[in-house]
N, C-alpha and C positions, 0 to 999 in steps of 0.2 A: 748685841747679836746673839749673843748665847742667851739672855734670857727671852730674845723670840723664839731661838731655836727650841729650849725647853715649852715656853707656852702652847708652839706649835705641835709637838710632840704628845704635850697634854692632853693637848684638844683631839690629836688623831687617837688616841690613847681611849678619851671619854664617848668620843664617836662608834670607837671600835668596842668598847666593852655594852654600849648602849644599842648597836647593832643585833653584838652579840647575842643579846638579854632579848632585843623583842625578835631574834630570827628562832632563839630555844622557847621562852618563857609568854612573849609576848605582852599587851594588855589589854583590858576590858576597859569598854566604853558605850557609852549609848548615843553619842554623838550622830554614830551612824542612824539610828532607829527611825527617824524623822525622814531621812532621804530612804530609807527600805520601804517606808509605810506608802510615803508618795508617790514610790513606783510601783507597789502592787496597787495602789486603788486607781491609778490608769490604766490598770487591768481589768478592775470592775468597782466602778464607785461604792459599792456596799458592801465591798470586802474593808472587814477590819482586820488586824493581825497584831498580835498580843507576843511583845517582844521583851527578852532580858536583856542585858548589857549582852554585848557583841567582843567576842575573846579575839584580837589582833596579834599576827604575828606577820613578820615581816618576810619577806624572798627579797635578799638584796642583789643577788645573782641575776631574777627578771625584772627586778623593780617593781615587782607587786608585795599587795599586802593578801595575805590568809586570812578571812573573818569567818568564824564560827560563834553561832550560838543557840543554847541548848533550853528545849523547852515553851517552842514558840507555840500557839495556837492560831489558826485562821479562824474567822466566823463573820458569818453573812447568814442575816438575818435569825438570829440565835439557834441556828445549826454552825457548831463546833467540830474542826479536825483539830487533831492533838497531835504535833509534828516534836519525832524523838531529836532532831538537832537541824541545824541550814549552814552549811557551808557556801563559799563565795571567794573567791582573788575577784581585787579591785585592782587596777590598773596607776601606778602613783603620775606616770605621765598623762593619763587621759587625765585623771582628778587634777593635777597640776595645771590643766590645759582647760579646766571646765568642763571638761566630754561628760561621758555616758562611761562611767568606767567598770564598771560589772562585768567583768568577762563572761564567767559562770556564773552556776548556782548549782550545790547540789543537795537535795532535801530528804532527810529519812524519817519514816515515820512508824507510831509507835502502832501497836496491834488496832486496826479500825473494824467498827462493824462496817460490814459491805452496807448494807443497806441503809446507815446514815449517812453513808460516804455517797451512796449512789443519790442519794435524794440530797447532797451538797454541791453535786455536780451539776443536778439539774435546775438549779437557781440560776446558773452561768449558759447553760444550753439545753433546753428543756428539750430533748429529740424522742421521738417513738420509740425508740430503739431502750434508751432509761426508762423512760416510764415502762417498758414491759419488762426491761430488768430487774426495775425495784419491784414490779407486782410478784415474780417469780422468786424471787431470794428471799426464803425464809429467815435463815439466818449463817453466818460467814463471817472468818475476821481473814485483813488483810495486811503485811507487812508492806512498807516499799519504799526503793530512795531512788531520787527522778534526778537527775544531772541534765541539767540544759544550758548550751551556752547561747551568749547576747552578739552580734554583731555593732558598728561604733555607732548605732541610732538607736542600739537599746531592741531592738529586735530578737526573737527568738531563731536560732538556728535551726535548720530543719537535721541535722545530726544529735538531738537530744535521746536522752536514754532512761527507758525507765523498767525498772526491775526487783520482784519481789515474792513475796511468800503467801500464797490463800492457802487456808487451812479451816476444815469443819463446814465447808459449803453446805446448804440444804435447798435444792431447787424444786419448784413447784410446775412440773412442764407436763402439756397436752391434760390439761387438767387433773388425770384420773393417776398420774403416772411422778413417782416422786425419785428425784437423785438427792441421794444422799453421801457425805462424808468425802466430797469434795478435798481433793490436797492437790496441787500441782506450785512450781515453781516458773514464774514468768520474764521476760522480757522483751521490751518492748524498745523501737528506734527506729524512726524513718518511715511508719504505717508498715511495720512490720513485729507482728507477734508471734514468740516462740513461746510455747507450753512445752516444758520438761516436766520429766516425774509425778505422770498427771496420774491420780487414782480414784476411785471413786464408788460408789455403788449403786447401782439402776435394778428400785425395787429391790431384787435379792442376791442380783448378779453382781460381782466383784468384778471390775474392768480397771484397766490398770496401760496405760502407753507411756512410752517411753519418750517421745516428741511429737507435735503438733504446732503446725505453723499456721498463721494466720495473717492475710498479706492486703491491705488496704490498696483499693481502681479505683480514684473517682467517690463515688457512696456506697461501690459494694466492698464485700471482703469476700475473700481466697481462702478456702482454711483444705488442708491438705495434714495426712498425718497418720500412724497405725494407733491401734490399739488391743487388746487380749484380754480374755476371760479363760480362768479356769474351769474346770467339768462345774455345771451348774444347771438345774431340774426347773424347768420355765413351766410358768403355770400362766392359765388361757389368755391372760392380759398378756402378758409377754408374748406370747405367742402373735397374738391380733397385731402388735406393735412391730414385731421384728422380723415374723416367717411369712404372714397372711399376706404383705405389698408382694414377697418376691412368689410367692407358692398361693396363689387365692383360692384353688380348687381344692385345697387339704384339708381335711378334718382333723387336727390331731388331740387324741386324747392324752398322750406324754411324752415329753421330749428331756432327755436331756443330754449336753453338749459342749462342747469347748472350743476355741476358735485363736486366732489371728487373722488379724484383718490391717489391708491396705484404703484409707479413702480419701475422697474430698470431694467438696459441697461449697456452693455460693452463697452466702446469704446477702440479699438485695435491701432495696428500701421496704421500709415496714415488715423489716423478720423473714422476709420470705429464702424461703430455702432450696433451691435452682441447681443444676447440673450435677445432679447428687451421682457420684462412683464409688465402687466397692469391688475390692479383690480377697477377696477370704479364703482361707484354706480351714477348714471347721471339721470335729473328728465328732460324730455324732455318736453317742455310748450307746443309745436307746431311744427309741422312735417307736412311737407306735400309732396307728391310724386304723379306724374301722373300715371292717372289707368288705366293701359294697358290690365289687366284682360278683358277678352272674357268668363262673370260670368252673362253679363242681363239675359238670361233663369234663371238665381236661384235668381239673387237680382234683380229683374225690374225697382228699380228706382233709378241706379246707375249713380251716378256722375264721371264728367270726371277727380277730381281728389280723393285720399283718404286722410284724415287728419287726424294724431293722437293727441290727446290731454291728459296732465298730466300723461304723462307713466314715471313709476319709471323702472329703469333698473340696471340690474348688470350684468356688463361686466370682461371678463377673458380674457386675451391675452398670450401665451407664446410659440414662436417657431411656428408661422405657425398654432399654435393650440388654438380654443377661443373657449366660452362659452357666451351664449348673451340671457338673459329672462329677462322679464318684465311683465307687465299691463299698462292697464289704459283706455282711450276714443277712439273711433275709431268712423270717419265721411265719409262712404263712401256711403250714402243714403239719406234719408230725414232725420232720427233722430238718433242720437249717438248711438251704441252699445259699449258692453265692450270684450276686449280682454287678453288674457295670453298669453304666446307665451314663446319657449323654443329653443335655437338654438344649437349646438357646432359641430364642426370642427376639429375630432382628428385624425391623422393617415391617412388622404384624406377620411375617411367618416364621413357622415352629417349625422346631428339627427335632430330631431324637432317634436315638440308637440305645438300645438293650438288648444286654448279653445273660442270658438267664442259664448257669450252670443246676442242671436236678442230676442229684445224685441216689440217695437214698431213699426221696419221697416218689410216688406214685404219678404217671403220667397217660394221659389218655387221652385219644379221637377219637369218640363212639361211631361217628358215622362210615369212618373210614377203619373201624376194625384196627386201631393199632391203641398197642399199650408198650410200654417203657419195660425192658426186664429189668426185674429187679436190683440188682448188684452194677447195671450197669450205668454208666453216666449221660445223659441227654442236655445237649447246648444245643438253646433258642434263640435266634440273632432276631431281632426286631431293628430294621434301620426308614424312618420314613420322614413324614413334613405334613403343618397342618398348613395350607394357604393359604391366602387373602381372601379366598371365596369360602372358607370355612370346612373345604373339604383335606380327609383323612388321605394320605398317601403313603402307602406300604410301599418303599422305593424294592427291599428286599426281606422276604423272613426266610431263614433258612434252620431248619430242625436237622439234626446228626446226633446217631447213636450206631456208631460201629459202623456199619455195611450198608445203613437205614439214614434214607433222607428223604425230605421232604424242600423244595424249593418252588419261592412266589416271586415275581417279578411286577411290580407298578401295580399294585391293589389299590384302586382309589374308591372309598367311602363317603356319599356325599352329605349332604345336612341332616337330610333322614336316615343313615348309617347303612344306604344302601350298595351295592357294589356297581360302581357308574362306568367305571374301568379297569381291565386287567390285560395286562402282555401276555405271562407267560406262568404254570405250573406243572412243575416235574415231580413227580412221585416216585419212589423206588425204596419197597422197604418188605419185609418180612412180616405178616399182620398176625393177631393173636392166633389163627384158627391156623400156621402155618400156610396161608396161600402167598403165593407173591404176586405183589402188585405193581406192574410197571407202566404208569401210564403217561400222557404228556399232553396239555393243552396248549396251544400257543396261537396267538394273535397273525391274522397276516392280514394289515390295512382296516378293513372291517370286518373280518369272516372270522370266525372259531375254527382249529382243527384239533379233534379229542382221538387221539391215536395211542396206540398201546399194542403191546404182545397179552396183559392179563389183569385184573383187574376182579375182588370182592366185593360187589355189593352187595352183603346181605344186611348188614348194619345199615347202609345208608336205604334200601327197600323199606328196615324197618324205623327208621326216622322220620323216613318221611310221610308212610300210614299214619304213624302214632302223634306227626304234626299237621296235618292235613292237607298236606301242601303244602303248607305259607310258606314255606321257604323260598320259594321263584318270589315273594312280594320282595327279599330282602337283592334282586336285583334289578339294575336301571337300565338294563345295557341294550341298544337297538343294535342288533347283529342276528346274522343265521352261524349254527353250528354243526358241522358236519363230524358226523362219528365212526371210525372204523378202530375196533380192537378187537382179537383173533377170540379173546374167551372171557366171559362175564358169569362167575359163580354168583350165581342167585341167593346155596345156601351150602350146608356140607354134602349135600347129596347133588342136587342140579348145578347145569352151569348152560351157559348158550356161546357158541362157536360161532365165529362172522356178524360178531353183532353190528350193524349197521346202517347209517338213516342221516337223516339232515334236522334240523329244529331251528325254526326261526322264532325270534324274540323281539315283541314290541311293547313298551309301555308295561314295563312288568310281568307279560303277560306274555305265556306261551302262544302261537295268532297260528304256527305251522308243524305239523312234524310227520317224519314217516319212520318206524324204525324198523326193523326185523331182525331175527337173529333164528337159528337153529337149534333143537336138544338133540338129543340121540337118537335112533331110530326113525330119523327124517322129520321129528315134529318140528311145528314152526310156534315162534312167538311175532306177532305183527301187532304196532300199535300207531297209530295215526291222530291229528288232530287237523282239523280242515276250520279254518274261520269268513263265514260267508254273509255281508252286509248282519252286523251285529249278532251274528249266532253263532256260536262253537261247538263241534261235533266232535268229539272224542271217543274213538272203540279199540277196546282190546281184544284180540282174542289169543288163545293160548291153547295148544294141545297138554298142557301141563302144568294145570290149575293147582297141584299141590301144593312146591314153591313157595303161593300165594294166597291162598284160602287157610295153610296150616298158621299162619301171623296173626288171624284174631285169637284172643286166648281163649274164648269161650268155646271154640270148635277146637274138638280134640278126635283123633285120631281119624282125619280124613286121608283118604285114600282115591288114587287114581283121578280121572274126572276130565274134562274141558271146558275151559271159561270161555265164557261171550259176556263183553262190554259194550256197553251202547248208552251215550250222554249227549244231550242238547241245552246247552247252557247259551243261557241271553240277558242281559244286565246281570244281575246277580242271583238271576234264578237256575235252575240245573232241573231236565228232567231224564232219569236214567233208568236202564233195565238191565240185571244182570241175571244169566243165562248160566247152569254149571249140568253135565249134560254125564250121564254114568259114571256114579261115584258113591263112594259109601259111607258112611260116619261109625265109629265104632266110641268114640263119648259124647254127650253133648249135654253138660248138666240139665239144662231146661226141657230139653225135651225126654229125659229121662223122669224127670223131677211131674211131669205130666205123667207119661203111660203109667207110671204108679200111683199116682193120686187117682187115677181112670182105672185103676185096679187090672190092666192090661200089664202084667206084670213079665206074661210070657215073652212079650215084644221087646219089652224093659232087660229082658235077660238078654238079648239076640243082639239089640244094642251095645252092652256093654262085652258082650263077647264078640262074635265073630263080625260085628257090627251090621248096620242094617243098610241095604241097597237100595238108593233114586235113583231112578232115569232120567226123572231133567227135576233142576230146580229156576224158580223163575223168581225175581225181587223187581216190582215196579215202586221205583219212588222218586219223591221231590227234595229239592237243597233249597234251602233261602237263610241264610246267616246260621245260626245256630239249631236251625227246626229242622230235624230232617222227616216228611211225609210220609208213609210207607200206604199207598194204597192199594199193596198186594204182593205179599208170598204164599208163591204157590208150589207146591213139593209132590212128586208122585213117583212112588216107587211100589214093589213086588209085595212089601209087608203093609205100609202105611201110606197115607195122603196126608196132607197141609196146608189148611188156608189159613191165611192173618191180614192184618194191617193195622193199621197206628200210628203212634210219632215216635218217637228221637229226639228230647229238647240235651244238647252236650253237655255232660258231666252233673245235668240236671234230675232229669228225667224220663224212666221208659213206660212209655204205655202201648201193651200188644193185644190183641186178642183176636181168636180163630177158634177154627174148629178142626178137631185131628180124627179121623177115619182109617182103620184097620183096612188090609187089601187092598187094591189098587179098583177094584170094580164096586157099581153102585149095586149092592149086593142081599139082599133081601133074603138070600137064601144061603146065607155064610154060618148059619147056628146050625146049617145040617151039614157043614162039613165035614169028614169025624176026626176027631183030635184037634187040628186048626181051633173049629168052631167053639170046641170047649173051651179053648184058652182065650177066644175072643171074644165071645158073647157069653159064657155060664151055662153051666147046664139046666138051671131051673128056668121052667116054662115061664116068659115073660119077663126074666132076666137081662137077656139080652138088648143090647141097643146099638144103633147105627155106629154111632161116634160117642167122642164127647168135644164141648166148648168150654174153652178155657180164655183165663185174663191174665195175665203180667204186668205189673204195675208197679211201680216204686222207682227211687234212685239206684244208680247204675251196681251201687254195693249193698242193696238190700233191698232185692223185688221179693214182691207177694206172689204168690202163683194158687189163681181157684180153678177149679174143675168141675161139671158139670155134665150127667149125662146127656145124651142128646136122645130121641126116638124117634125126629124124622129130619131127614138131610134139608138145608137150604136148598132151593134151584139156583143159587150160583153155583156155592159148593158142587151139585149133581153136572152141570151147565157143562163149569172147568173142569171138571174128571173126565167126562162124554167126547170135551175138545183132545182132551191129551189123548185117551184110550183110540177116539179115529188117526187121528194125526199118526199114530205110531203101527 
């Protein structure tokens, strides 16, 4: 009995120290190597795997064994992974039982290139997706240890984990466009990829996130995640890559910028890259773009390019559909203002709001006679929407400076930037010349009402001479407009009281109007346009042609007078007659630039002093696009007469020529006048002559002027004197 009890003792003794020994120390065998080999090549017959002895330690607590071993290689078809060790528990009841006893496996590997690695993988699954991988990876190495466990058929578990280290990526993407210096840290389990401590650099930009998830449906993947750049100076390729999708209308010629950014993107079968979203909050240092704007009339001392400085922005991207507002410096003048700005893009219409603070820089509305005081501050609210039909909607602009505003209500602009619709505009401000101007348009169904206590037009009188109209082309609006405001200054000296009338609008085109208004001393201004089966009649007349005769700049110091207007316009032709009825000229270069060339010098004096007195003057002429006709100016006054005619090609060319006659009578006996006659004809016998004819010829900044005496009158010339001299 005792020496079973000792053998027994022995043997638990030898059990327990042999336990011991393989649960610390374990041991190597290759026994296993044969059943490893034949169950990876039922993984894929052309997989081989290059095995060491296999290091066993025992778990007698679960009744598994621990096998590791270090140094193994796979290879299929002499492409080689070089795997840094394999761990595995074998199961001693499944092996005892015959089963499938591999619980796990977990495999680390030693530094891989990606790109042998990628091109080992596609021996096993050759997908679109690797072969655009491996074309793209220049060069990469990768760490990683995969733990997958077996269920009791030897199946892989769909709770497998794989996780590991890229380091020195080099990617070849959008062909022209290179990422370099790749590092992130990975995990993977379940069709779910996390990127940690991702960084990298794109072209010259350092980007840098902190997690990026990537989430396997089916055959697409889910990839969601931020990322950040420091301040970095993008050049035009960048530019075209990352600003041009969200901004396509921008020119920029320098940018540079810092950001954090929210995103996530699908990428589907064959790469493609689907539901891309972005939320960025991005601090732009410097922006700068060429200023194409045609804005000098409002900002006068605009530069040819605009620069933003320190604008914070937050950006929204998703489906074709963004949101884009910000602040911050804006240089498109002599001194920095501040802006706000509101953009998005949903459903193909546009919105937008801009807040334009001017403070120190120069501000101006030539037509409407207002400028910015200097010192003080002017906020321009821009809020409107571009629609599905392409047209511009000004919902509100409102201008303020102090006491001084300017408010627009629903300004719509259609495809040709003409004005199609408008509600409502209120004026009230303080204009440069000190006039005030309160006036108010507003909408009611279809009708205009332009009402007001007062109102400068002298600016907008001279805007619209110096453009020749065109401005009515720039609106679409079929409406009548009715006008009553108590006073309309013409300039610093006139103004008209009760100015008042109605104007219908068709087709761009003024078709109705009657206005009137009052000056001082009971004169009247009346103007009319009557439109009858294709012809348009339009006549002015004016007790108080100064106002408006003193606006050419070539007539200086007119004085007193009455206009008559008379136009009959039909397709695009216009025939007109303008009428100015006692009145005097005291400069007139060209005609001064005459009587002295004609050595009528004493007239020349009378001119430039006390000026010289008509009785009527007469202008017949024709309009057709750029040619204006002149088939007769005829001038008759107490000192001189004046016939001409010619053309008028715009900003081209002048060609005039006449004949100019001292005295008002056809005079044959003007050298026996005494003193007059000497100054007009010379004292020596034979000297004397009628008139003279003269030519005017050249572009509008450099005419010629000859002269010619005359010593026997035209019978027109004689004809037209005969007609005025009865008539009066």
């Amino acid at each position: 009995m005792k020496i079973f009890l000792k053998f027994f003792i022995t043997i638990l003794f030898l059990i327990f120290i042999t336990l011991t020994y393989l649960s610390i120390f374990g041991v190597e065998t290759d026994k296993f190597n044969s059943l490893i080999t034949e169950k990876i090549r039922k993984f894929d017959k052309n997989l081989e795997v290059e095995l060491k002895e296999i290091k066993l330690i025992l778990d007698p607590f679960q009744f598994k064994l621990q096998a590791k071993t270090i140094g193994t290689n796979l290879i299929n078809q002499s492409k080689k992974i070089e795997i840094e060790n394999i761990k595995t528990q074998v199961s001693l009841k499944s092996l005892i039982e015959d089963k499938f006893s591999i619980e796990n496996l977990e495999i680390s590997s030693k530094s891989l290139e990606l790109k042998n690695l990628i091109s080992f993988l596609r021996l096993f699954q050759n997908t679109p997706e690797l072969f655009i991988m491996e074309k793209a990876i220049k060069k990469g190495y990768l760490i990683t240890n995969i733990k997958l466990e077996f269920d009791s058929n030897g199946n892989i578990k769909r709770n497998y984990e794989i996780n590991g280290i890229v380091k020195d990526v080099e990617l070849n993407v959008l062909k022209k466009y290179n990422l370099q210096k790749l590092d992130f840290i990975f995990d993977y389990s379940s069709n779910n990829f996390l990127v940690k401590d991702l960084n990298f650099r794109f072209d010259k930009i350092r980007i840098s996130s902190e997690k990026v998830s990537i989430k396997k449906k089916n055959d697409d993947f889910f990839v969601d995640g931020a990322f950040a750049h420091k301040k970095s100076d993008l050049d035009k390729r960048n530019i075209n890559l990352l600003i041009k999708p969200f901004l396509p209308n921008f020119d920029i010629e320098k940018i540079s910028l810092s950001s954090n950014n929210n995103f996530s993107f699908e990428i589907q079968k064959g790469f493609k890259f689907e539901n891309f979203k972005i939320n960025s909050e991005i601090l732009v240092h410097e922006l700068i773009i060429p200023n194409n704007l045609k804005v000098k009339r409002f900002f006068p001392k605009q530069k040819k390019t605009i620069s933003f400085f320190d604008q914070k922005i937050k950006l929204q991207y998703e489906k074709n559909n963004f949101t884009f507002e910000g602040n911050g410096n804006l240089l498109y003048q002599v001194d920095s203002d501040n802006i706000d700005y509101f953009f998005s893009n949903k459903d193909k219409t546009k919105n937008f709001e801009i807040i334009l603070r001017i403070k120190d820089n120069p501000f101006k509305i030539d037509y409407l006679n207002y400028k910015k005081k200097e010192k003080n501050e002017i906020v321009l609210n821009f809020k409107g929407s571009q629609n599905k039909n392409n047209e511009l909607v000004i919902k509100s602009f409102n201008l303020n400076e102090d006491e001084n505003f300017i408010k627009i209500k629903n300004l719509v602009f259609n495809e040709k930037l003409q004005i199609s619709g408008l509600d409502e505009v209120n004026l009230d401000y303080l204009d440069d010349d000190k006039q005030k101007n309160s006036i108010r348009l507003k909408r009611n169904k279809k009708e205009y009402f332009l009402t007001g206590s007062s109102f400068n037009a002298d600016n907008l009188i001279e805007d619209l001479l110096s453009n020749d109209n065109k401005g009515s082309k720039i609106i679409d609006i079929n409406s009548n407009l009715e006008i009553d405001i108590e006073k309309i200054f013409l300039d610093s000296e006139y103004y008209l009281r009760d100015f008042k009338g109605d104007i219908s609008i068709k087709n761009s085109e003024i078709q109705k109007a009657n206005l009137i208004g009052s000056f001082s001393k009971n004169k009247k201004l009346k103007f009319t346009i009557n439109s009858v089966d294709n012809n348009k009649i339009t006549t002015l007349f004016v007790d108080e042609a100064k106002p408006f005769v003193k606006r050419y700049k070539f007539i200086k110091g007119f004085d007193e007078g009455s206009l008559d207007f008379y136009s009959s316009k039909k397709s695009k032709k216009s025939v007109s007659q303008i009428k100015i009825y006692d009145f005097k000229l005291k400069e007139l270069p060209l005609l001064t630039k005459i009587l002295t060339l004609a050595s009528l010098q004493g007239i020349a004096d009378i001119l430039s002093g006390e000026g010289i007195r008509f009785t009527e003057f007469e202008m017949n002429f024709k309009n057709e696009g750029n040619l204006i006709t002149i088939d007769e100016i005829y001038a008759i006054g107490p000192a001189i007469s004046i016939l001409m005619e010619g053309y008028v090609e715009k900003n081209k060319l002048i060609s005039l020529k006449g004949t100019l006659v001292p005295a008002t009578t056809i005079n044959n006996f003007i050298g026996s006048l005494p003193v007059l006659g000497e100054i007009l004809v010379g004292k020596k016998t034979g000297e004397g002559v009628f008139g003279v004819s003269f030519k005017i010829k050249g572009p509008p900044k450099n005419l010629k002027t000859s002269v010619n005496p005359v010593k026997t009158l035209t019978p027109r010339f004689i004809t037209r004197t005969l007609e005025k001299i009865k008539k009066n």
